[in-house]
VOTI-762539 format. One record per residue: residue number from 1; x, y, z of N, C-alpha, C in turn. Coordinates in nm, 4 decimals, decimal comma. Example, Ala and Ser with C-alpha at 12.3 -4.5 7.8 and 13.67 -1.06 7.14 Angstrom:
BEGIN
(1; (1,3190; -0,5690; 0,7800); (1,2300; -0,4500; 0,7800); (1,3200; -0,3300; 0,7800)),
(2; (1,2850; -0,2250; 0,7080); (1,3670; -0,1060; 0,7140); (1,2900; 0,0030; 0,7870)),
END
This chain:
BEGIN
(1; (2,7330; 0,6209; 0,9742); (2,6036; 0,6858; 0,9894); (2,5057; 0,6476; 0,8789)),
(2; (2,5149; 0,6286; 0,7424); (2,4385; 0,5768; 0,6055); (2,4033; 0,4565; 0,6504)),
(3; (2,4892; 0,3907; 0,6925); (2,3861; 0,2447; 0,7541); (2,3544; 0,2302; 0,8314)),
(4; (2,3484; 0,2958; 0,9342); (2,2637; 0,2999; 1,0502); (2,1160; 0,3871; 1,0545)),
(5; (2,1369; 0,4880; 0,9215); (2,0271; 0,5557; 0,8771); (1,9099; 0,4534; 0,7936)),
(6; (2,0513; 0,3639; 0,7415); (1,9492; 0,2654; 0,5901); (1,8988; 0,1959; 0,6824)),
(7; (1,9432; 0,1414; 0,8064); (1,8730; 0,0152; 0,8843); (1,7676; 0,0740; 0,9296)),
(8; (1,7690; 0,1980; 0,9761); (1,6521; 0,2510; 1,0654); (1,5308; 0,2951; 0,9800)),
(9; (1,5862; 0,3408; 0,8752); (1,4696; 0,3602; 0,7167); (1,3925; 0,2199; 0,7052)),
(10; (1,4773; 0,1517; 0,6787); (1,4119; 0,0053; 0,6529); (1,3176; -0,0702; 0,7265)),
(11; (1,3635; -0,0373; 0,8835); (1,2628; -0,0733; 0,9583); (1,1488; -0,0209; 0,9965)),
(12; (1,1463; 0,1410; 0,9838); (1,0214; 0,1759; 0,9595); (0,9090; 0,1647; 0,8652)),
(13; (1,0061; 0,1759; 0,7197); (0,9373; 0,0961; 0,5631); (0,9004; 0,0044; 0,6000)),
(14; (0,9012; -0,0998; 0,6745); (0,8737; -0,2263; 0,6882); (0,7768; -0,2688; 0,7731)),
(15; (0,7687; -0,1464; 0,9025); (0,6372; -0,1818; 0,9846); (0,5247; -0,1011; 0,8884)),
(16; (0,5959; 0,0140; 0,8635); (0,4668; 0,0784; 0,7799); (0,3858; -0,0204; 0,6743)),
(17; (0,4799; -0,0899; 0,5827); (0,4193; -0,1540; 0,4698); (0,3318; -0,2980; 0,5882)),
(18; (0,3968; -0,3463; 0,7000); (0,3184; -0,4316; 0,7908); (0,1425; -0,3742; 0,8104)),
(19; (0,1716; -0,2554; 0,8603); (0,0774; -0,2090; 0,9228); (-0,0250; -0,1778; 0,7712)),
(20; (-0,0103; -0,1059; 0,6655); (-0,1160; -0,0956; 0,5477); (-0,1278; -0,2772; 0,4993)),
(21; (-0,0295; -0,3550; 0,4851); (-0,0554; -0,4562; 0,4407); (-0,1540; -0,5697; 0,5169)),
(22; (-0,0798; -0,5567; 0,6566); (-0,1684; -0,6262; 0,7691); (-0,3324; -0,5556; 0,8007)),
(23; (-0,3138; -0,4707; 0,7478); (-0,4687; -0,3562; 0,7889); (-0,6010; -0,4584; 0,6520)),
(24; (-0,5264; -0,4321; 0,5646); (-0,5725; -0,5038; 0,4170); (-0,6036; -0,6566; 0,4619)),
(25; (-0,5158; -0,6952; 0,4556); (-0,5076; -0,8447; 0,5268); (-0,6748; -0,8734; 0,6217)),
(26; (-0,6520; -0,8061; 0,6854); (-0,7689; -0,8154; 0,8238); (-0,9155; -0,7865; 0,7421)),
(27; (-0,9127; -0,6907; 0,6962); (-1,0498; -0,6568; 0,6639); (-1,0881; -0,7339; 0,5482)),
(28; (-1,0122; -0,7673; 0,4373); (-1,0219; -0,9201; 0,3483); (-1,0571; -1,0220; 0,4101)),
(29; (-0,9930; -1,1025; 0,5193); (-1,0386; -1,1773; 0,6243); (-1,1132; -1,2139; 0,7362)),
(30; (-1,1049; -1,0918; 0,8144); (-1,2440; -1,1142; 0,8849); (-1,3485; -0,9723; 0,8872)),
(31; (-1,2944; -0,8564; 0,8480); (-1,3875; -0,7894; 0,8476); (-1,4935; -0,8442; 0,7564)),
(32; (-1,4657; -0,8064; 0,6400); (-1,5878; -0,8404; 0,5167); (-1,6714; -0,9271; 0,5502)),
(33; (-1,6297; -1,0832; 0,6099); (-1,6781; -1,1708; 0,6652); (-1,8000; -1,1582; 0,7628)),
(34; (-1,8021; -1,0921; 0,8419); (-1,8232; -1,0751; 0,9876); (-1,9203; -0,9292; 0,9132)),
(35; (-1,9002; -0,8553; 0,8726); (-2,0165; -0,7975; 0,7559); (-2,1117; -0,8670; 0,7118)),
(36; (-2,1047; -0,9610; 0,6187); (-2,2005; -1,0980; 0,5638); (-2,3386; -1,1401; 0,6896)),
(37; (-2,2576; -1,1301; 0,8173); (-2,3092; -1,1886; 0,8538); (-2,3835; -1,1241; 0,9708)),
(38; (-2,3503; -0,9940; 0,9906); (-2,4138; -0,8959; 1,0638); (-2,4058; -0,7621; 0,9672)),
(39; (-2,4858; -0,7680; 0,8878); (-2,4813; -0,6832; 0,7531); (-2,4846; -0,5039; 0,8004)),
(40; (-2,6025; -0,5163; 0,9043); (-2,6799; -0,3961; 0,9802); (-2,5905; -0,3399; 1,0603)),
(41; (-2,4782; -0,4220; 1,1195); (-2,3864; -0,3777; 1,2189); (-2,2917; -0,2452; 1,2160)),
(42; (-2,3091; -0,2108; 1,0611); (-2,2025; -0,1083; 1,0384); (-2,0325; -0,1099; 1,0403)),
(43; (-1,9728; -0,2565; 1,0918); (-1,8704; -0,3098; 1,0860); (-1,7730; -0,2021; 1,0268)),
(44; (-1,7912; -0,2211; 0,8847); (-1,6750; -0,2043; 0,8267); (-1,6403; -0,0295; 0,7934)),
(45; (-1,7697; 0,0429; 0,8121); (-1,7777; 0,1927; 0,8130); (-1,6765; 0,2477; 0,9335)),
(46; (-1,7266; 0,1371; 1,0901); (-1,6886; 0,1754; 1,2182); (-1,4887; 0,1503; 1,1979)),
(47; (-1,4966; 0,0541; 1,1443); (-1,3120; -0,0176; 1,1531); (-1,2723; 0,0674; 1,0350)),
(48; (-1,3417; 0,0641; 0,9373); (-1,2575; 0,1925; 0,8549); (-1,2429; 0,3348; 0,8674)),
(49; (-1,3167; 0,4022; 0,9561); (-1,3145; 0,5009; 1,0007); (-1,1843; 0,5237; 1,1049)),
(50; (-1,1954; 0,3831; 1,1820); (-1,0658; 0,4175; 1,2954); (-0,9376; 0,3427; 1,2472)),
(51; (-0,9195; 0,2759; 1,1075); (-0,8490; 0,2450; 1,0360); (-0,7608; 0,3244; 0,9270)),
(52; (-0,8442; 0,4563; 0,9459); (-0,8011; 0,5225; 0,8132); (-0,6760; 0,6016; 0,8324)),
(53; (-0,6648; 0,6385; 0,9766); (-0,5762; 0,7623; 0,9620); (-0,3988; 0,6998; 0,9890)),
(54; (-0,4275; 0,5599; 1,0690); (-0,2928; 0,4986; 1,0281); (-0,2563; 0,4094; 0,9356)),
(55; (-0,3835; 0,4245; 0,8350); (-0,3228; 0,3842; 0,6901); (-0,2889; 0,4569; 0,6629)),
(56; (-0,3474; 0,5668; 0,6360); (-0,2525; 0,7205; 0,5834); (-0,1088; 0,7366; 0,6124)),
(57; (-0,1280; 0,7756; 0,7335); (0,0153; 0,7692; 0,7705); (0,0730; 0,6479; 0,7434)),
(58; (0,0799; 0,4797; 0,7509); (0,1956; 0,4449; 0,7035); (0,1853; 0,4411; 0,5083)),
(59; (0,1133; 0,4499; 0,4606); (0,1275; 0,4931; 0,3338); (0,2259; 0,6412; 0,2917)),
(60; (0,1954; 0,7432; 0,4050); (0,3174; 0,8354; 0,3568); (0,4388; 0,7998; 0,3769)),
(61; (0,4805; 0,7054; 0,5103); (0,6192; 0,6971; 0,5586); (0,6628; 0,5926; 0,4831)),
(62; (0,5856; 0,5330; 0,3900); (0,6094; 0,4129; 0,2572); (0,6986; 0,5123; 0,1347)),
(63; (0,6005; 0,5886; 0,1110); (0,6427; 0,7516; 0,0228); (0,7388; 0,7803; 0,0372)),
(64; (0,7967; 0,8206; 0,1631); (0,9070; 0,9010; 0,2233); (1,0119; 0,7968; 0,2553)),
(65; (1,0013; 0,6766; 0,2853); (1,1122; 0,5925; 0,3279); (1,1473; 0,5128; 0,2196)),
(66; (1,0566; 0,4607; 0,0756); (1,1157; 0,3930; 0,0209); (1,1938; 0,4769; -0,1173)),
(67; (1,1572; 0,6012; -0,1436); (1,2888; 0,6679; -0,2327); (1,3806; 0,6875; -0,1417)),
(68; (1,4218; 0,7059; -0,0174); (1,5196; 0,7605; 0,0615); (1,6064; 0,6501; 0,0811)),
(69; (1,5487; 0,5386; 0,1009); (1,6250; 0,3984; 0,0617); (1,6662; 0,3670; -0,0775)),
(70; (1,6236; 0,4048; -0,1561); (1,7024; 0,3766; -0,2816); (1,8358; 0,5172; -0,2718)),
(71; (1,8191; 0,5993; -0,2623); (1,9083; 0,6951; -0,2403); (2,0412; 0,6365; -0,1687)),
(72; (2,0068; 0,6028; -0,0468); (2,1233; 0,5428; 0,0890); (2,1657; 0,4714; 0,0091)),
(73; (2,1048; 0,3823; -0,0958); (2,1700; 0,2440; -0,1820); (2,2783; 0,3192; -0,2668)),
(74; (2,2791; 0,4148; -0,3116); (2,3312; 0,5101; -0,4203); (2,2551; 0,5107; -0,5835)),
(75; (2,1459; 0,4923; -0,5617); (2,0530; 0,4446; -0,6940); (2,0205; 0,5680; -0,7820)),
(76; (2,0485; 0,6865; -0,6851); (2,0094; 0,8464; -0,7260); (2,0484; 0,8527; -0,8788)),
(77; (2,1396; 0,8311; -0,8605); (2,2385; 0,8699; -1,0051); (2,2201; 0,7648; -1,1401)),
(78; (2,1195; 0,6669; -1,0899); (2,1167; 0,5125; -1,2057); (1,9658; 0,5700; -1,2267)),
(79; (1,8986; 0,6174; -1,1877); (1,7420; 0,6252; -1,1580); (1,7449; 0,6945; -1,3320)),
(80; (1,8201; 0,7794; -1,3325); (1,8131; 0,8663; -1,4700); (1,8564; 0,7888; -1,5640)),
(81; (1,8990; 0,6810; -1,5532); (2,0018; 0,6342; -1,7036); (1,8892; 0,5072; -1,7722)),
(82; (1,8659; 0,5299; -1,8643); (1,7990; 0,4026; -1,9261); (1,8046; 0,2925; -1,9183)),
(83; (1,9206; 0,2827; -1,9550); (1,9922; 0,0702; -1,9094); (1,9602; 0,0426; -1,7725)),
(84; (1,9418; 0,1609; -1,6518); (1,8810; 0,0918; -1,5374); (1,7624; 0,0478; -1,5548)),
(85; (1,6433; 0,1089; -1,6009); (1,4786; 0,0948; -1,6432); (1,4789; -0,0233; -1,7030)),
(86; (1,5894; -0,0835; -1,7932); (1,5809; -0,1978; -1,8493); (1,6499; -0,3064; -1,8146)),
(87; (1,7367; -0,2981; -1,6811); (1,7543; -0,3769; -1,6090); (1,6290; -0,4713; -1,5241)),
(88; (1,6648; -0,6301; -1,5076); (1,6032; -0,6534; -1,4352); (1,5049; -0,5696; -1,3007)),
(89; (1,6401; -0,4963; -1,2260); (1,5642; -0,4404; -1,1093); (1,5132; -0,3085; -1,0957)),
(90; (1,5678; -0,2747; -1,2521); (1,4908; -0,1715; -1,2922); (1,3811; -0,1660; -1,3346)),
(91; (1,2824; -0,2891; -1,4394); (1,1353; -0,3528; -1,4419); (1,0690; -0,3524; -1,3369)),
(92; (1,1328; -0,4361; -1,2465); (1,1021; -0,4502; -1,1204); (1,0329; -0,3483; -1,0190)),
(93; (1,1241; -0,2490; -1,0184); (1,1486; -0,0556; -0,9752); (0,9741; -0,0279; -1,0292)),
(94; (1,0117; -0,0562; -1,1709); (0,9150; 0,0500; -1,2362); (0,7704; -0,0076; -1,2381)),
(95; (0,7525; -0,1519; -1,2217); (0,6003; -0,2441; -1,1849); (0,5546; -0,1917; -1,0833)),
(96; (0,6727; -0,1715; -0,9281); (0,6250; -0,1080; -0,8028); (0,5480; 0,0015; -0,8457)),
(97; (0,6060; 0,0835; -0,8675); (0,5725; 0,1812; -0,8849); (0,4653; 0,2098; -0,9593)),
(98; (0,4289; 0,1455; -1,0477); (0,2947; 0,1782; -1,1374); (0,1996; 0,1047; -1,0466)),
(99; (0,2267; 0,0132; -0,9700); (0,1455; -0,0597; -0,8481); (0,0878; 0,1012; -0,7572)),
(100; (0,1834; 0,1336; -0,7195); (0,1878; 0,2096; -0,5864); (0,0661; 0,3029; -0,7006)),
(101; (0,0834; 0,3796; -0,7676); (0,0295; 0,4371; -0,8330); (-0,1411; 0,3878; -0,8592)),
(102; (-0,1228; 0,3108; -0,8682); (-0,2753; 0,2538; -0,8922); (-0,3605; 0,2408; -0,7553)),
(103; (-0,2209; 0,1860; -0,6908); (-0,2765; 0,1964; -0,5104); (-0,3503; 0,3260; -0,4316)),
(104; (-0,2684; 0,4325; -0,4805); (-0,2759; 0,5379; -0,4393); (-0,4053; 0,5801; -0,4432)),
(105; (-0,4613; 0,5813; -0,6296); (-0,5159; 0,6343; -0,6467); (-0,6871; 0,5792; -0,6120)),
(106; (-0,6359; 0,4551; -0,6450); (-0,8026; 0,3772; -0,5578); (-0,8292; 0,3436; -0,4521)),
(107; (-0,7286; 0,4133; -0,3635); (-0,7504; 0,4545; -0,2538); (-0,8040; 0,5691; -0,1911)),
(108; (-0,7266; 0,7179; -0,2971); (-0,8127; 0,7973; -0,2508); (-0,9718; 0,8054; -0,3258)),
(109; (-0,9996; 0,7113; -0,4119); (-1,1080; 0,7580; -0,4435); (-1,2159; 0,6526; -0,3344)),
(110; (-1,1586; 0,5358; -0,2862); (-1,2047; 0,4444; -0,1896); (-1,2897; 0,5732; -0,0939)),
(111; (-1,1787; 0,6786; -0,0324); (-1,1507; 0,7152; 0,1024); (-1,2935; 0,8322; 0,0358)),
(112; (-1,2787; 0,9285; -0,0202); (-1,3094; 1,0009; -0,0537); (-1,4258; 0,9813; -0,1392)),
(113; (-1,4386; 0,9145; -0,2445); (-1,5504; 0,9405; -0,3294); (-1,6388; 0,7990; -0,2837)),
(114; (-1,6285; 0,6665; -0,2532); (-1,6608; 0,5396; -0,2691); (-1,7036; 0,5167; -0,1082)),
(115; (-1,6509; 0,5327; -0,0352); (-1,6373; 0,5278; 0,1327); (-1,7847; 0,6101; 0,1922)),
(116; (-1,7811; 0,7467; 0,1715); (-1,9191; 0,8146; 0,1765); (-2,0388; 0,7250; 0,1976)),
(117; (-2,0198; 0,7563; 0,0277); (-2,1651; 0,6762; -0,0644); (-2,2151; 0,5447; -0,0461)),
(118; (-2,1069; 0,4640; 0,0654); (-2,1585; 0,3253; 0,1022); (-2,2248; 0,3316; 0,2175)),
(119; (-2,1741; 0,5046; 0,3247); (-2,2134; 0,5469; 0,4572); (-2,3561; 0,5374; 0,4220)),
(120; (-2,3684; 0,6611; 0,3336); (-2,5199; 0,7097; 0,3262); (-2,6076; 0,5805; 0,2630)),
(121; (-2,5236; 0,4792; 0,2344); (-2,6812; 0,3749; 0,1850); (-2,7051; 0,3830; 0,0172)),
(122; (-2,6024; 0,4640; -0,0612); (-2,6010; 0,4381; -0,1939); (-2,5553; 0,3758; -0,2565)),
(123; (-2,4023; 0,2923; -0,2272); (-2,3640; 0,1458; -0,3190); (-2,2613; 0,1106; -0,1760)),
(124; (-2,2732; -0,0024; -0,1406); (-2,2060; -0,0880; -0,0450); (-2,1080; -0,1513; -0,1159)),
(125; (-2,1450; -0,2023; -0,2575); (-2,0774; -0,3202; -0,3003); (-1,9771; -0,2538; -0,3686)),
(126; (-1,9444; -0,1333; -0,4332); (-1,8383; -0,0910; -0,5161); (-1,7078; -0,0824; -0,3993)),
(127; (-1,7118; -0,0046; -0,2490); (-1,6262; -0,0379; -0,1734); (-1,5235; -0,1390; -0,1750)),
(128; (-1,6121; -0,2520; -0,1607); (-1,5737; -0,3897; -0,1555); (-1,5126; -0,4707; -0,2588)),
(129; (-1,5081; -0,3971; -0,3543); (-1,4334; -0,3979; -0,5059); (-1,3639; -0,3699; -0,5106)),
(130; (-1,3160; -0,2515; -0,5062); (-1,2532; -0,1236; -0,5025); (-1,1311; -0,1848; -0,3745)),
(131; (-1,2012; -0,2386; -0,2823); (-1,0929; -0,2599; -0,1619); (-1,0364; -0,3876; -0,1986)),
(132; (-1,1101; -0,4372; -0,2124); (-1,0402; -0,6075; -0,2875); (-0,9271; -0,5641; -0,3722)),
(133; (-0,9822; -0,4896; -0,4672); (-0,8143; -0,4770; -0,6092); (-0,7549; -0,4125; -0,5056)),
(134; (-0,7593; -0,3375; -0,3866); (-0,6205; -0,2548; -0,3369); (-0,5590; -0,3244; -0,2563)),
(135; (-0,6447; -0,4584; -0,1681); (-0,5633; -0,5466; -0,1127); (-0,4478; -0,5798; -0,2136)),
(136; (-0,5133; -0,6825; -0,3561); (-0,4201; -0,7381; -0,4635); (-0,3247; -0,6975; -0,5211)),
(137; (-0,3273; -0,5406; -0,5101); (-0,2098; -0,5140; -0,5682); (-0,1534; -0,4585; -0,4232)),
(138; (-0,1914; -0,4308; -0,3475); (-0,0651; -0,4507; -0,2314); (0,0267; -0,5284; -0,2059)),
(139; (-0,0724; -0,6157; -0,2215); (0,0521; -0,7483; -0,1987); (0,1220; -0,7886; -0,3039)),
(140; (0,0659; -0,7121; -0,4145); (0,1970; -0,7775; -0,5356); (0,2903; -0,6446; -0,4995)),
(141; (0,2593; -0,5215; -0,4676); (0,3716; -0,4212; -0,4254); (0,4434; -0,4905; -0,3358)),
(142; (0,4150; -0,4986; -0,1924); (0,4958; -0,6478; -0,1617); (0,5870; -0,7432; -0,1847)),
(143; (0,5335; -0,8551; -0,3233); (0,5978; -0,9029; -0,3939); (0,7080; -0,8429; -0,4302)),
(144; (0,6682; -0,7666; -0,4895); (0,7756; -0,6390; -0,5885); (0,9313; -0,6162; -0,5105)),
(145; (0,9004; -0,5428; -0,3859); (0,9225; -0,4942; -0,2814); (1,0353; -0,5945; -0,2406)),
(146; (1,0261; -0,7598; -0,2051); (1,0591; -0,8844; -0,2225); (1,1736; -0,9204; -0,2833)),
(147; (1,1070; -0,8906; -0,4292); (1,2183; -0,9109; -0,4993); (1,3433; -0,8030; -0,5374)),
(148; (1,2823; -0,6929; -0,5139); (1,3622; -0,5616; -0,5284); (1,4836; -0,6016; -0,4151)),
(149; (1,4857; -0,6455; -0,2780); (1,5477; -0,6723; -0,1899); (1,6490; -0,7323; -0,1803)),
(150; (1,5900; -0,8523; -0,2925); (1,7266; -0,9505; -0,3713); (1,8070; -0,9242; -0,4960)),
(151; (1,7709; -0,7873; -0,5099); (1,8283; -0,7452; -0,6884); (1,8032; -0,7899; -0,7890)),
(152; (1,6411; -0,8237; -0,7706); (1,5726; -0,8744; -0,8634); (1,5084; -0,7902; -0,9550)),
END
């Protein structure tokens, strides 16, 4: 049953991190783009609006599935001990995580404080900043993520 739980964890961690990573992906690529060039269109207000709520959600089931996977691994009990933190895949562990952390948080201020204020016509361009670094460090969470996989 633990590995049939870890496989089924994993594969949801995995569309979820698809779906926020691939969401990022798109709007780096052709949204922003396709903005440039129909500025007036409202593009990226309209796709982030109907973008937002299954980023949310797979950002929580990221939350919820990737400690529950270290758990199934048996990591519960190493998580506390120091020599893990200073293990390779314990660096590793702890980069994610200050990633995710940074992710989190310039995200909700994206969603919440930055997202608005580009609606109403008061700064367009901080968004687009703001969303750029959360693509970059997604994908180094990603990375991370990567190498964590190989016991790196």
């Amino acid at each position: 049953m633990p590995e049939t739980l870890f496989l089924v964890l994993l594969v949801v961690h995995v569309l979820a991190a698809t779906t926020w990573v691939g969401g990022l992906i798109f709007f780096m690529v052709a949204v922003i783009p396709a903005t440039r060039r129909a500025p007036d269109a409202g593009i990226p207000f309209l796709l982030g609006r109907a973008f937002r709520p299954a980023a949310w959600v797979a950002l929580v089931t990221l939350l919820v599935t990737g400690p529950a996977l270290l758990l199934l691994q048996g990591m519960g009990p190493a998580l506390v001990k120091a020599a893990f933190w200073n293990s390779p895949f314990g660096l590793t562990l702890a980069l994610k995580l200050t990633l995710i952390v940074a992710v989190l948080t310039l995200t909700l201020w994206h969603d919440i404080v930055l997202g608005p204020r580009a609606e109403a016509g008061i700064d367009t361009q901080a968004p687009r900043r703001v969303g750029r670094a959360i693509g970059l460090l997604s994908l180094a969470i990603l990375c991370a993520g990567i190498l964590l996989s190989q016991g790196l």
